[in-house]
C-alpha positions as CSV (number, residue, x, y, z in Angstrom):
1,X,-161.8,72.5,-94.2
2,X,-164.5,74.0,-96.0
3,X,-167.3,71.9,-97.2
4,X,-167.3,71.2,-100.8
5,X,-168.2,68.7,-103.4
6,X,-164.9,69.5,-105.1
7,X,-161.8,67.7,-104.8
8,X,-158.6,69.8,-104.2
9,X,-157.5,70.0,-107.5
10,X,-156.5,73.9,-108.0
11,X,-153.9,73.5,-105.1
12,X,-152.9,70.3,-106.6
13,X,-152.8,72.0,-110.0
14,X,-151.1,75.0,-109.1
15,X,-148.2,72.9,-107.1
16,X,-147.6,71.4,-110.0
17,X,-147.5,74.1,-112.6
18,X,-145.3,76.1,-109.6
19,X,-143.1,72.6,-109.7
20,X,-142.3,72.2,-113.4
21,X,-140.0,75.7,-113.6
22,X,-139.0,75.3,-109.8
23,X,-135.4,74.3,-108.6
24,X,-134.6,73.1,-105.1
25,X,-135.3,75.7,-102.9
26,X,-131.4,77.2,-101.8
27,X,-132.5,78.7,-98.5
28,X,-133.9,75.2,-97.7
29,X,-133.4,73.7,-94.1
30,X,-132.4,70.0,-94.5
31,X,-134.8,67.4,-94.1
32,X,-136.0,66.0,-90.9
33,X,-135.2,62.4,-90.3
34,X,-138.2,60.4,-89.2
35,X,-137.3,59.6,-85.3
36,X,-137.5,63.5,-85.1
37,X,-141.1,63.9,-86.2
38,X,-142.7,66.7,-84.2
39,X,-145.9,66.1,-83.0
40,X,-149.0,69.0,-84.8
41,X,-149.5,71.8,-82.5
42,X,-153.4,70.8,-81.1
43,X,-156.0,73.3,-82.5
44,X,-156.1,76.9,-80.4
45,X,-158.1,77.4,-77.5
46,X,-158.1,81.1,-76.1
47,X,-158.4,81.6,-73.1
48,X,-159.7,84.3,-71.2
49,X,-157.1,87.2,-71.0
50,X,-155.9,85.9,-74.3
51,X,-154.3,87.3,-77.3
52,X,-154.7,86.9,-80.4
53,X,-152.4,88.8,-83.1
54,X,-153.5,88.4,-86.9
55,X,-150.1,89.5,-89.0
56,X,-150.4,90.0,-92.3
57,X,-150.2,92.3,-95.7
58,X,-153.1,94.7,-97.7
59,X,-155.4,91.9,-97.6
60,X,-155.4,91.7,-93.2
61,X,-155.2,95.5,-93.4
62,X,-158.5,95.2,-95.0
63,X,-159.8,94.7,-91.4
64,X,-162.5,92.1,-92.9
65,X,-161.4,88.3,-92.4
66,X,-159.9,89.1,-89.0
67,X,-163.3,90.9,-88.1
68,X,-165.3,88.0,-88.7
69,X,-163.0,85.7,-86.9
70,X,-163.4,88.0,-83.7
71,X,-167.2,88.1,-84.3
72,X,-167.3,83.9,-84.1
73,X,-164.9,84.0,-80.6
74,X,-167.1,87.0,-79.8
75,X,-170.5,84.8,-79.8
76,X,-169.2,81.7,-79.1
77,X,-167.2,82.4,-75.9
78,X,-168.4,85.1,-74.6
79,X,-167.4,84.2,-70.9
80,X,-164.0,84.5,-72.3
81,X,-162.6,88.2,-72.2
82,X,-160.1,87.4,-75.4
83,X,-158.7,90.3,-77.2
84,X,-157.2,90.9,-80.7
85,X,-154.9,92.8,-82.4
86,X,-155.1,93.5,-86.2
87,X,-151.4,93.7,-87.3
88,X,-151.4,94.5,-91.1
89,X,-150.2,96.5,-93.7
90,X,-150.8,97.3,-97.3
91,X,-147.7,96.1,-99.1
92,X,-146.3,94.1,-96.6
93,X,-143.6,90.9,-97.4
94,X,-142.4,88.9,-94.6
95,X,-139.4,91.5,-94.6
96,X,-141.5,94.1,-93.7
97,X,-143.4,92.4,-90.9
98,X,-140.1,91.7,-89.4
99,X,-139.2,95.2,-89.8
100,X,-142.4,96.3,-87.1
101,X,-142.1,93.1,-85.4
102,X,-141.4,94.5,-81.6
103,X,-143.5,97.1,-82.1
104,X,-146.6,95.9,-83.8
105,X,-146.4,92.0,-82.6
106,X,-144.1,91.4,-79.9
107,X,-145.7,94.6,-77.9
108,X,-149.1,92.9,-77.5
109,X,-147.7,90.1,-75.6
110,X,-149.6,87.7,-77.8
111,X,-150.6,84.3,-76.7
112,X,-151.4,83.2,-80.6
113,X,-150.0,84.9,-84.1
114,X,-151.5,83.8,-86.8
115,X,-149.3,85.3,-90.2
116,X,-151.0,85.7,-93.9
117,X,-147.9,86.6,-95.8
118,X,-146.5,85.8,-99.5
119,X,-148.7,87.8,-101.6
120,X,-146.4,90.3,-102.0
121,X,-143.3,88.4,-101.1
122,X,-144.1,86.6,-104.4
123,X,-143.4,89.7,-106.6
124,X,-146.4,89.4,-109.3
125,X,-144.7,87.6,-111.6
126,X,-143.5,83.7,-112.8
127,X,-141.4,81.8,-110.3
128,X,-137.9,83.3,-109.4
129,X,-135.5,81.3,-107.4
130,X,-134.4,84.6,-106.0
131,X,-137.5,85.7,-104.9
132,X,-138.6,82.3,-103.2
133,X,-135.1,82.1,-101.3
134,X,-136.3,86.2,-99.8
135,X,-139.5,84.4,-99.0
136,X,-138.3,81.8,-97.0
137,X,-135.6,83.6,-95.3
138,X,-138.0,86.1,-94.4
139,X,-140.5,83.7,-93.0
140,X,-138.4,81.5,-90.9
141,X,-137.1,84.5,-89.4
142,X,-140.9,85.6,-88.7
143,X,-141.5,82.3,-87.3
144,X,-138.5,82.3,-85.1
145,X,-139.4,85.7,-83.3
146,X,-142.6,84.2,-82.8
147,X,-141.3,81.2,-81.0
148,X,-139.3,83.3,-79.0
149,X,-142.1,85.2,-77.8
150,X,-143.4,82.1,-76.4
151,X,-146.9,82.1,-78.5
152,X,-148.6,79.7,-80.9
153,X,-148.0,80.7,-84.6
154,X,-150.4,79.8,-86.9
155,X,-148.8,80.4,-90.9
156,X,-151.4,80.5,-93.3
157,X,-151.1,80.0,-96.8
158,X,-151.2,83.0,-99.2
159,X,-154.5,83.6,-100.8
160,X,-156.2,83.0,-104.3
161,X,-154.8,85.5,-107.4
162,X,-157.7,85.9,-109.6
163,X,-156.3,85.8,-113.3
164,X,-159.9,85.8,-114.5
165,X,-160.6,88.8,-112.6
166,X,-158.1,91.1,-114.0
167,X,-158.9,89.9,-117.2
168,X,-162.5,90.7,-116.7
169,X,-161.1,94.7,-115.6
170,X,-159.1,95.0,-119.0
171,X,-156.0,94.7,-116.9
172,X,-154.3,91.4,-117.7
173,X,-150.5,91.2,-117.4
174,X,-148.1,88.3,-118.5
175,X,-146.4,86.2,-117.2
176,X,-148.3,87.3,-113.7
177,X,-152.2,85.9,-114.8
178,X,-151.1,82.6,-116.1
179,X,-148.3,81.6,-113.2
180,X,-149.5,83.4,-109.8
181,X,-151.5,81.5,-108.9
182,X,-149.5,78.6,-109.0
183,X,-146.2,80.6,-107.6
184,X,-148.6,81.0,-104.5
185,X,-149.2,77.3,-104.3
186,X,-146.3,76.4,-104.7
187,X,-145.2,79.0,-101.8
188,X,-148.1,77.6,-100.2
189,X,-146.8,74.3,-100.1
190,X,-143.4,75.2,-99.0
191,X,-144.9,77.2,-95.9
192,X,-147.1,73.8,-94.8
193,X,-143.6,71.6,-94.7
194,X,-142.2,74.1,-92.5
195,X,-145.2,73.5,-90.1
196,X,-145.1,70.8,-90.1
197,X,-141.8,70.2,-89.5
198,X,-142.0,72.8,-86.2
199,X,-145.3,71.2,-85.3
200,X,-147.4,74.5,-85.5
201,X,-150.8,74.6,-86.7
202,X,-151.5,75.7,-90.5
203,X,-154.6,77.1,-92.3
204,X,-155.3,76.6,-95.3
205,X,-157.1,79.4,-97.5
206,X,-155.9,79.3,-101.1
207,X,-157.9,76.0,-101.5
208,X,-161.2,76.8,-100.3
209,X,-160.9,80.3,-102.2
210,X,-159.9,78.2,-105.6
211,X,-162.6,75.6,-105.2
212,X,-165.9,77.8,-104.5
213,X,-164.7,80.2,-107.2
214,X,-164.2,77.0,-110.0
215,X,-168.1,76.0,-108.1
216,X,-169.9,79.3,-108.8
217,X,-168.3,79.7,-112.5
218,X,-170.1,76.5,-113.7
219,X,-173.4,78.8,-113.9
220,X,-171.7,82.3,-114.1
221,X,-168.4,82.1,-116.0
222,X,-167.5,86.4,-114.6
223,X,-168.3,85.3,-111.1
224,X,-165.4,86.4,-109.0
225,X,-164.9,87.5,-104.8
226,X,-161.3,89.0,-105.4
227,X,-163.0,92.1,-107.8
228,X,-159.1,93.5,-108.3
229,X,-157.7,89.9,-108.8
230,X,-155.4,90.2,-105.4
231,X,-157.8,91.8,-102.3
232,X,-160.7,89.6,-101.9
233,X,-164.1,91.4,-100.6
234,X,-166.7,90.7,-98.0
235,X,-167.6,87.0,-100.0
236,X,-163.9,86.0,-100.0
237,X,-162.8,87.1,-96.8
238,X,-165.8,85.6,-95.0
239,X,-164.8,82.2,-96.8
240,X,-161.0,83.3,-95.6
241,X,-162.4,83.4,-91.8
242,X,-164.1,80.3,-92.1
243,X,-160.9,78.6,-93.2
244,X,-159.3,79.8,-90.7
245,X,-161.1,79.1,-88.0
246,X,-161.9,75.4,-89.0
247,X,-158.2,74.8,-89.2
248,X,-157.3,76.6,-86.4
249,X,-159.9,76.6,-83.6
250,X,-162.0,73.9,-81.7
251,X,-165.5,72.9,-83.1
252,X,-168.4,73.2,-81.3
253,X,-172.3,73.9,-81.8
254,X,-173.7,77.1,-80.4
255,X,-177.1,74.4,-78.6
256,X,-179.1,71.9,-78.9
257,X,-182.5,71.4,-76.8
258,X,-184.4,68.3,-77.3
259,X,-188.3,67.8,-75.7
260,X,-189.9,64.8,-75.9
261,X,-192.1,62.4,-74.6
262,X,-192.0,59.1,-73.4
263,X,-195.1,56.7,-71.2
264,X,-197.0,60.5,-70.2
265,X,-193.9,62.0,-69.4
266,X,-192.4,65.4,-70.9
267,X,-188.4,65.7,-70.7
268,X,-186.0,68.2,-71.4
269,X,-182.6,68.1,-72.6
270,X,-179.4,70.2,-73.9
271,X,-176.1,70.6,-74.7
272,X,-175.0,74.4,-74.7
273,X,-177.9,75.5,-72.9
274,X,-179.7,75.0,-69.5
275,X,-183.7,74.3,-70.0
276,X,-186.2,75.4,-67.4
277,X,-189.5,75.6,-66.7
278,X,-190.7,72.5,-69.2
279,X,-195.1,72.8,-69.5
280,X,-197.3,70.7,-72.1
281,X,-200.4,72.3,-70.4
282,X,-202.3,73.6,-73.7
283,X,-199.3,74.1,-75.9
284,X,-195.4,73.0,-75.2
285,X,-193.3,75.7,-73.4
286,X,-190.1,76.2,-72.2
287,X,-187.0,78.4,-70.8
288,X,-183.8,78.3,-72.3
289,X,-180.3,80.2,-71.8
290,X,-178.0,79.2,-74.0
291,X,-173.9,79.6,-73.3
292,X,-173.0,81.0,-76.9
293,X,-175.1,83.3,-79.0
294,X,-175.1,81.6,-82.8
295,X,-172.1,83.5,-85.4
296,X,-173.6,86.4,-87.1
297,X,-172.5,88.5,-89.7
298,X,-172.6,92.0,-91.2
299,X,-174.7,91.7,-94.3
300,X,-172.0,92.9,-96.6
301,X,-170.6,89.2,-95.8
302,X,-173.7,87.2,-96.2
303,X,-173.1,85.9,-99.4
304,X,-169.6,84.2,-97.7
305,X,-172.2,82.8,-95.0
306,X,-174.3,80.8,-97.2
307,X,-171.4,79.4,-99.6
308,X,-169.6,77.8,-96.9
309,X,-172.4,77.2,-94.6
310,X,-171.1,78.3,-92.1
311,X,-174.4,78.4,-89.6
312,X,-174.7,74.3,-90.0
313,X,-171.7,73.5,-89.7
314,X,-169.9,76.0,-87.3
315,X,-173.0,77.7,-85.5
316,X,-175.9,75.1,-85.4
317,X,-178.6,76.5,-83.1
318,X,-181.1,73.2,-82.6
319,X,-184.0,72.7,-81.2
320,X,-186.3,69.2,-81.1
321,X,-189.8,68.2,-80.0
322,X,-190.6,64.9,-80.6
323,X,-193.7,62.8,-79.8
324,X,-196.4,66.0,-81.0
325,X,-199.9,65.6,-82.4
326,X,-199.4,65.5,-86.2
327,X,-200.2,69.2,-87.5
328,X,-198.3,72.6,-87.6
329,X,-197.0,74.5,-85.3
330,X,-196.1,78.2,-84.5
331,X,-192.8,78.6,-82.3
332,X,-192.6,82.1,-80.8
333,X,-189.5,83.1,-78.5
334,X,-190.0,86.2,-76.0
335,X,-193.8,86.3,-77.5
336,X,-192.1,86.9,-81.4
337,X,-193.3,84.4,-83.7
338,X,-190.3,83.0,-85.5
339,X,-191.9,80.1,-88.0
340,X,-193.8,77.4,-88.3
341,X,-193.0,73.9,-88.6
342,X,-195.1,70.5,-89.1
343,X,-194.4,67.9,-85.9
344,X,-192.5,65.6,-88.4
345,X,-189.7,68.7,-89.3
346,X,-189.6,69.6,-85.3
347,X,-189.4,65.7,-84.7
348,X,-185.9,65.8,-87.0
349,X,-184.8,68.7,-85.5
350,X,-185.1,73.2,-86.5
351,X,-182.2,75.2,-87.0
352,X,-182.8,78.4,-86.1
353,X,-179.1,80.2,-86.1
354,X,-179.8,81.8,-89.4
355,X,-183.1,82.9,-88.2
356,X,-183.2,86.4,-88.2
357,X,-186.5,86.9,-86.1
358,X,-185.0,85.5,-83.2
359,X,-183.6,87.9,-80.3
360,X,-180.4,85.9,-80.3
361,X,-179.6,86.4,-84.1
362,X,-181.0,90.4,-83.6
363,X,-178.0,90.0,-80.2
364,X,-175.6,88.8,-82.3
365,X,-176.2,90.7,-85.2
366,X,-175.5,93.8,-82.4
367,X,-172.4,92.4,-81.6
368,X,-171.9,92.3,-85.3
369,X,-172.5,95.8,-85.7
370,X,-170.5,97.0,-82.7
371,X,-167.3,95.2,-84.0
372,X,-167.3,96.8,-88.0
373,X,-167.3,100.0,-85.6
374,X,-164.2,98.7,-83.8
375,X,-162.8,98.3,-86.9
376,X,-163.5,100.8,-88.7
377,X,-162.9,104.1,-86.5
378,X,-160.3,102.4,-84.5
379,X,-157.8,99.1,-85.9
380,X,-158.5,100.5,-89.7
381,X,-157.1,103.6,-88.6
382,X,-154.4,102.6,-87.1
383,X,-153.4,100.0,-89.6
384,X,-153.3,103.1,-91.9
385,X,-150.7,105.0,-89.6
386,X,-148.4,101.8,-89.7
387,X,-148.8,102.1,-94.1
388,X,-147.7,105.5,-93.6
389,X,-144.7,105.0,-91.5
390,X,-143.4,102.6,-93.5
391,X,-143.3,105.0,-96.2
392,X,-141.5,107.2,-94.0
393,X,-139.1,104.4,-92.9
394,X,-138.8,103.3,-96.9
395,X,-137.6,107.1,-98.1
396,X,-135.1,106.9,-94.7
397,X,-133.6,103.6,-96.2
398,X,-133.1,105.2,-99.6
399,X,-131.7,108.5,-98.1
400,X,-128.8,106.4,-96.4
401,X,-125.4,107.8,-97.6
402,X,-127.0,110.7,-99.2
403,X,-126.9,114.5,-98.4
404,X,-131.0,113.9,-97.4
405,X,-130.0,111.2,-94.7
406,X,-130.0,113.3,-91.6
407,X,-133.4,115.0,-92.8
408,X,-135.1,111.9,-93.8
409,X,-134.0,110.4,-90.3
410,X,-135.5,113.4,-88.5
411,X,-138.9,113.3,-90.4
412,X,-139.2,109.1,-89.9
413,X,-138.6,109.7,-86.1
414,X,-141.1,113.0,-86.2
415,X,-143.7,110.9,-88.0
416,X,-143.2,108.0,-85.4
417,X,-143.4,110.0,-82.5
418,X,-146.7,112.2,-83.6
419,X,-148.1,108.6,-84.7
420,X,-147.7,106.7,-81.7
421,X,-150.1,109.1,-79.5
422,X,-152.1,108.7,-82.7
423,X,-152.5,105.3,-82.3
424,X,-152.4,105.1,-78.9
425,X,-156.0,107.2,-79.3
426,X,-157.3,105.4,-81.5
427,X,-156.7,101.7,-79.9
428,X,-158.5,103.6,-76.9
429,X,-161.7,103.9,-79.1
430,X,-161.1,100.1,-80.3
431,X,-160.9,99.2,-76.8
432,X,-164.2,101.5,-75.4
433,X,-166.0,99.6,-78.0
434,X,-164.7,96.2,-77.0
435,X,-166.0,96.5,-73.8
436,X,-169.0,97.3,-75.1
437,X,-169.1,94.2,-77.1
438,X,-168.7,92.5,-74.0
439,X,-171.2,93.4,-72.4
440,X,-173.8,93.3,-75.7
441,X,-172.6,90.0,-76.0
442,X,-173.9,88.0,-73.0
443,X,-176.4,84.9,-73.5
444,X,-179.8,85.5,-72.0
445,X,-182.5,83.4,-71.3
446,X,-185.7,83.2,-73.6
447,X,-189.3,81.6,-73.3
448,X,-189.8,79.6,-75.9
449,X,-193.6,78.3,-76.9
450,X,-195.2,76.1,-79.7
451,X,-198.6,76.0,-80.6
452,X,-200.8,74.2,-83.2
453,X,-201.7,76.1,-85.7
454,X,-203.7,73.7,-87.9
455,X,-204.3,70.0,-87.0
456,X,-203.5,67.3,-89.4
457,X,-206.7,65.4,-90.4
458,X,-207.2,62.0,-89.7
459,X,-206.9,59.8,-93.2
């Protein structure tokens, strides 16, 4: 989970004020008796070939959380040809995704699913038995197909509703900004039983979302990363991938190299990266090729970066030189100066993943770049032709048993047909860019070299 000093009281809070108007849920599966206890599904590791499937409403439409997710498996396995497949749409209950399931999910043969649902399913308003009983009939059945399909589903709970921010935009409305947020805990909470009870994995990013927002308001009361109270920008989304991938993936460091000394003897050591060519002949140099390249961001999302810090603790890039003359030093990769440090900081250890003089953050930051472009002229796009056929499959549903029922058929199945070579163009540009990525994305190595800069004086 997200590092915070906070303890989780909004999703406690919001369970409970969800819990004081809720009945017992009608479309309810009866409890599991102990001795029947399924096991939790082990965190997700893709393979290469994989497929990874991100379902969801607006807010995965957004093509933002489920870029920065690719641009972590991107860096940090980039051995691993893994590919995804951005499956949301503006609007969207689970209803709706089960509605484009074969087409949009099942099509892509995926491997893993995760599904960020319930925003809409919740209807914008206080709890409603009704509604809630939709909800879970609706997700079960989304779960189901994707056991059948033989892939790893991941359900995530529904994000953070901002009352604060539509208040802030003159657009309050009641009951919606004092229960919302609590209806999605409480749906929340629901959709973690049933995960447990299949043993799939679960991520959790309404809590993360509610405690760094309560976090930054102690100094600035308007502070807000969900500007229209329901889509969350760059900030929140980045926080959204970081929950995500902490719940759902495996943890690793992108390296660590250690040099040191010990009775006239210079050694060299790493994990994540193979160290060569080890000299102390005037100044301390080595080679390194690392197996990961450390998780960069576009710096629309930088903000998100630093609030969960996300390059200690899920792309730490380390290097230590023990055992140096006291003094500073200058460390230079390729010939770039990238900092200096005193012996006692290299001693303890630099972290340079965040460095953004270093050719692997300026590599990453490419592969960065080269994804928003998949995204942008080719899975936004296409997301976009799925929002427009299901207007076109909404007005056919409306027109049944009416004079306009043949011609609202014919234009759905007109719209569908022109769209499919639409999208089939478009996943062609994704997928031109994807290689691309895979190629950008390749470790290389890099001579590293420190040198003192000033001398400490004797005392």
């Amino acid at each position: 989970m997200i590092p915070t000093k906070l303890p989780h009281i909004a999703f406690a809070l919001g369970c409970s004020m969800a819990s004081l108007y809720a009945q017992t849920p009608a479309a309810s599966p009866a409890p599991v008796a102990p001795t029947a206890f399924a096991p939790i599904a082990p965190r997700v590791d893709l393979k290469n070939g994989d497929t990874l499937v991100f379902l969801g409403d607006s807010i995965t439409h957004q093509c933002l959380y489920t870029q920065y997710v690719e641009d972590y498996f991107y860096t940090r396995y980039p051995e691993r040809r893994i590919h995804f497949h951005n499956a949301g749409v503006g609007g969207d209950t689970a209803q709706n995704a089960l509605d484009r399931f074969e087409e949009d999910v099942a099509a892509y043969k995926p491997n893993v699913v995760t599904i960020l649902l319930g925003m809409n399913d919740g209807g914008y308003k206080g709890f409603d038995q009704t509604t809630f009983d939709r909800y879970q009939t609706g997700m079960t059945s989304v779960l189901d197909k994707i056991k059948e399909l033989g892939a790893a589903a991941v359900p995530i709970t529904p994000t953070m509703h901002d009352a604060r921010a539509a208040r802030l935009r003159n657009k309050p409305s009641e009951p919606r900004d004092t229960y919302y947020n609590g209806v999605l805990a409480l749906y929340g909470a629901w959709l973690r039983e049933m995960a447990q009870q299949r043993g799939l994995g679960f991520a959790d990013m309404y809590t993360p979302l509610n405690q760094i927002t309560v976090e930054e308001r102690r100094a600035k009361p308007d502070w807000t990363m969900i500007p229209d109270a329901v889509h969350p920008g760059a900030t929140g989304q980045f926080v959204m991938a970081t929950a995500l991938i902490s719940d759902m993936a495996t943890k690793s460091q992108v390296s660590n190299i250690v040099i040191s000394e010990k009775d006239g003897k210079w050694t060299a050591s790493a994990t994540g990266a193979k160290v060569s060519e080890l000299s102390t002949t005037g100044k301390v140099s080595f080679t390194a090729k690392a197996t990961a390249l450390p998780w960069v961001v576009p710096t629309d999302a930088e903000e998100g970066y630093k609030l969960t810090h996300a390059g200690h603790k899920m792309s730490n890039e380390k290097v230590t030189v023990r055992n140096l003359s006291p003094g500073t030093y200058e460390m230079s990769i390729d010939g770039t100066p990238i900092g200096k440090w005193t012996d006692g900081q290299l001693a303890f250890g630099v972290e340079l993943e965040e460095n953004k003089a270093t050719p692997q953050y300026q590599q990453a930051l490419k592969v960065a770049e080269l994804n928003q472009r998949r995204n942008r002229e080719g899975y936004a796009k296409v997301r976009d032709e799925y929002a427009r056929l299901k207007g076109a499959r909404n007005k056919m549903n409306k027109a049944v048993g009416t004079p306009e029922e043949t011609a609202a058929k014919n234009e759905f199945v007109a719209y569908h047909t022109a769209m499919q070579e639409r999208v089939k163009s478009l996943l062609e540009t994704a997928r031109t860019l994807e290689d691309e990525i895979y190629t950008v994305n390749q470790p290389a190595p890099h001579k590293y070299e420190l040198a003192l800069v000033a001398a400490q004086a004797a005392k």
